[in-house]
C-alpha positions as CSV (number, residue, x, y, z in Angstrom):
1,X,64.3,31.2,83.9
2,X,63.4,32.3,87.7
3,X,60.0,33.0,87.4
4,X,57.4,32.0,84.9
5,X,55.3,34.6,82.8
6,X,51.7,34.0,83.5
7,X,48.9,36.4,81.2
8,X,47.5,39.0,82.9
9,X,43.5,38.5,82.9
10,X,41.2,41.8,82.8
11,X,38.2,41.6,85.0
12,X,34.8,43.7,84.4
13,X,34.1,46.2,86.4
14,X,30.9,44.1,87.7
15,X,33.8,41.8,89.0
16,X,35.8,44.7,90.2
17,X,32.5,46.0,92.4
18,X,32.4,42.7,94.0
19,X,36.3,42.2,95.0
20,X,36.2,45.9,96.3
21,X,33.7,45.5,98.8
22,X,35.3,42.8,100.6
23,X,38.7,44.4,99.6
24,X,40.3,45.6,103.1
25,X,42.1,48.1,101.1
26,X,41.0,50.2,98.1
27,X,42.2,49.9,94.7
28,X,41.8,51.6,91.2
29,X,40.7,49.3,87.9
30,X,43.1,50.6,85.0
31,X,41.8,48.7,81.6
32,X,41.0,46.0,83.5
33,X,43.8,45.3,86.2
34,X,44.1,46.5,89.9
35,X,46.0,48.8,91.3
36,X,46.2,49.4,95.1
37,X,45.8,52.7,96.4
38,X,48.6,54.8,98.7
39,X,47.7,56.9,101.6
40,X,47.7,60.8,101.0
41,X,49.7,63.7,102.8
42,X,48.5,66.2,105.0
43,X,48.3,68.5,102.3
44,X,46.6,66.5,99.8
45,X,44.0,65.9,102.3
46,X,43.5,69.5,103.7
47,X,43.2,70.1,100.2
48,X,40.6,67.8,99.1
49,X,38.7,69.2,102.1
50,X,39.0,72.9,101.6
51,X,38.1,72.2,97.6
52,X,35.1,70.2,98.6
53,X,33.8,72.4,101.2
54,X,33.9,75.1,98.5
55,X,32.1,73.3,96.2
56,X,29.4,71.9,98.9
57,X,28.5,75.5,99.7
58,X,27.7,76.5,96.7
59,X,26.2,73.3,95.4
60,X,23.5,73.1,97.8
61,X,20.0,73.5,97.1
62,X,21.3,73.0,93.0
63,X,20.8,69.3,92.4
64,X,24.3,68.9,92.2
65,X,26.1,66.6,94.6
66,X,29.9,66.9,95.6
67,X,31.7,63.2,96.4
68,X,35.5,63.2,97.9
69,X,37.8,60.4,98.0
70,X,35.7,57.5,98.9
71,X,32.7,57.5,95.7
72,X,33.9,55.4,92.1
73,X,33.6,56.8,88.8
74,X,32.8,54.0,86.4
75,X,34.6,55.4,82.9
76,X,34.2,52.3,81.5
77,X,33.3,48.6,81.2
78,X,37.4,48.0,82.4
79,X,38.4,51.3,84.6
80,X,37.4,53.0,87.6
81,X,38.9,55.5,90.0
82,X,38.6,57.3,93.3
83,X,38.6,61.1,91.9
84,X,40.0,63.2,94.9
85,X,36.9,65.4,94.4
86,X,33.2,65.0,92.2
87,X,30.6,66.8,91.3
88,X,27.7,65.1,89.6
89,X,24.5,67.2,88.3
90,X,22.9,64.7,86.7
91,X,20.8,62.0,87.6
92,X,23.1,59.1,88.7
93,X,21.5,56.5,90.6
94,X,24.3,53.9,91.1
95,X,24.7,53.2,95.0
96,X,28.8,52.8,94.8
97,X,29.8,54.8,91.9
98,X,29.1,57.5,89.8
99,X,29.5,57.7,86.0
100,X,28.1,61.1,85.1
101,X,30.5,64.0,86.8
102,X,30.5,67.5,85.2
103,X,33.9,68.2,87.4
104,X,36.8,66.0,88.4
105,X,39.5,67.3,90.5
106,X,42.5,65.8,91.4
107,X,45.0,66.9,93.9
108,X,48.5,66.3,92.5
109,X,51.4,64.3,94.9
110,X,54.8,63.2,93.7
111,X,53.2,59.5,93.4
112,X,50.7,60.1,91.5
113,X,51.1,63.0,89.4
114,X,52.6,61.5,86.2
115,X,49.2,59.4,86.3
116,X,46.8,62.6,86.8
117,X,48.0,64.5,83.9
118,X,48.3,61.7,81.5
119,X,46.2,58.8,82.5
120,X,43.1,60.5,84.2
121,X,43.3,63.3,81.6
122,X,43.0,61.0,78.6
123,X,40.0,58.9,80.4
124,X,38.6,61.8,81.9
125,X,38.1,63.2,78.4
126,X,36.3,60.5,77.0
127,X,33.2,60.9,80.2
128,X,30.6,63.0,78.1
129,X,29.1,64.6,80.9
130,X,32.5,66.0,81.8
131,X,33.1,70.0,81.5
132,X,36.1,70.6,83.9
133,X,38.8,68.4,84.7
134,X,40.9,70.3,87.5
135,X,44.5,69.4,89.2
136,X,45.4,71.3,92.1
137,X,49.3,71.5,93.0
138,X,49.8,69.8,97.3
139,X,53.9,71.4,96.5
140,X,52.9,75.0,95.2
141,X,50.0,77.3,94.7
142,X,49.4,76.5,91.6
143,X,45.5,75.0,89.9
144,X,45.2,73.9,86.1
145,X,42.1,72.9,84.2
146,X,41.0,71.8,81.6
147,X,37.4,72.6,80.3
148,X,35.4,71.0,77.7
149,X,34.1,73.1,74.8
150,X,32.5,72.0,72.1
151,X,35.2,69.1,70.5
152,X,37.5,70.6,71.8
153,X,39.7,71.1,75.4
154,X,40.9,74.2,76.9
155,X,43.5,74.7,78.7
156,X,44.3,77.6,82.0
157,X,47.0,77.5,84.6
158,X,46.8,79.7,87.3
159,X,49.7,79.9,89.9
160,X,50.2,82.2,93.2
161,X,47.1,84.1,93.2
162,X,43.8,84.0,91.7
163,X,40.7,81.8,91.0
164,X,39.9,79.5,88.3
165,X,36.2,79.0,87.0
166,X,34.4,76.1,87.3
167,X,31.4,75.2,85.5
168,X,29.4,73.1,87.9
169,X,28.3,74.5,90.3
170,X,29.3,78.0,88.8
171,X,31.4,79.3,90.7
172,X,35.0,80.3,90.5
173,X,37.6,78.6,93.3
174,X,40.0,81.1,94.6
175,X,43.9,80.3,95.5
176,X,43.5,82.1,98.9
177,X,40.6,79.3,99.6
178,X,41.5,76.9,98.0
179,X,45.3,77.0,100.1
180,X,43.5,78.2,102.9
181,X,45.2,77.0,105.8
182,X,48.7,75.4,104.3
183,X,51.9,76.9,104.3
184,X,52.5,76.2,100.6
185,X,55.8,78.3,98.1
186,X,54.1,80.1,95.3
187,X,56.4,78.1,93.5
188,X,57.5,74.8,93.6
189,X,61.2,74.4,95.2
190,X,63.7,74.2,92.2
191,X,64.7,70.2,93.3
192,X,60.5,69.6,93.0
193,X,59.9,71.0,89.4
């Protein structure tokens, strides 16, 4: 044998805190193990911006707070991520993470995108403050969300042109803004489907 198998040992996500602020780069706890973080495109990032900026605006003066990129969400005692975008409404007090959102967005990239719509969709839906998960498209116009009701999920996919509601602050994010400043296909090239 060329290697040897070792076990894989979980850590909390107490022990995760401390390891991440020393880290010199960030990473995600999955169910207990790390995973280091890749740098975004120019998309993703103007993206994450115009979304936020949208949501600032109408957040202010609500009580509602709007964290991009850089702010944890604790799901639970063994994961954590960096949501692209967060909106929390209620009181949460933690200093370097949040555990109460009422709207996650992610921006979808090639790398990541597999993990967005199954991963973070099946944690996601476990946060009971949660109403809207969203997932914004950095190849095409194109926004899906999901939205809690009840017991049950929901389900809308809006591509080329239009809005999508979200719940928190209420609002509804347009296409045109959301794209605002991209040159991006209203539909994804045939080899990126």
């Amino acid at each position: 044998m060329v290697g040897a198998l070792r076990d894989l040992q979980r850590i909390s996500f107490e022990a995760y805190l401390a390891l991440e602020e020393k880290a010199q780069a960030r990473h995600e706890l999955v169910d207990g193990v790390l995973y280091a973080m890749a740098g975004a495109s120019s998309n993703h990032n103007l993206l994450v911006t115009n979304v936020s900026g949208l949501l600032w605006n109408k957040a202010r003066g609500s009580g509602c707070r709007v964290f991009s990129s850089d702010m944890k969400l604790r799901v639970d005692a063994f994961t954590s991520y960096y949501p692209d975008v967060m909106v929390v409404c209620e009181t949460d007090k933690a200093e370097y993470y949040k555990e109460r959102p009422c709207l996650l967005v992610e921006v979808l990239s090639p790398s990541t995108e597999a993990t967005d719509r199954r991963e973070k969709l099946a944690k996601y839906r476990q946060i009971p403050s949660l109403r809207a998960y969203v997932l914004i498209d950095s190849l095409s116009r194109r926004v899906e969300a999901y939205y809690r009701e009840g017991q049950n999920w929901l389900y809308l996919d809006v591509m080329g042109e239009g809005s999508v509601p979200i719940p928190c602050p209420e609002m509804s994010l347009c296409l045109d803004e959301v794209y605002e400043g991209l040159d991006v296909p209203y539909e994804r090239p045939a080899d990126e489907a």
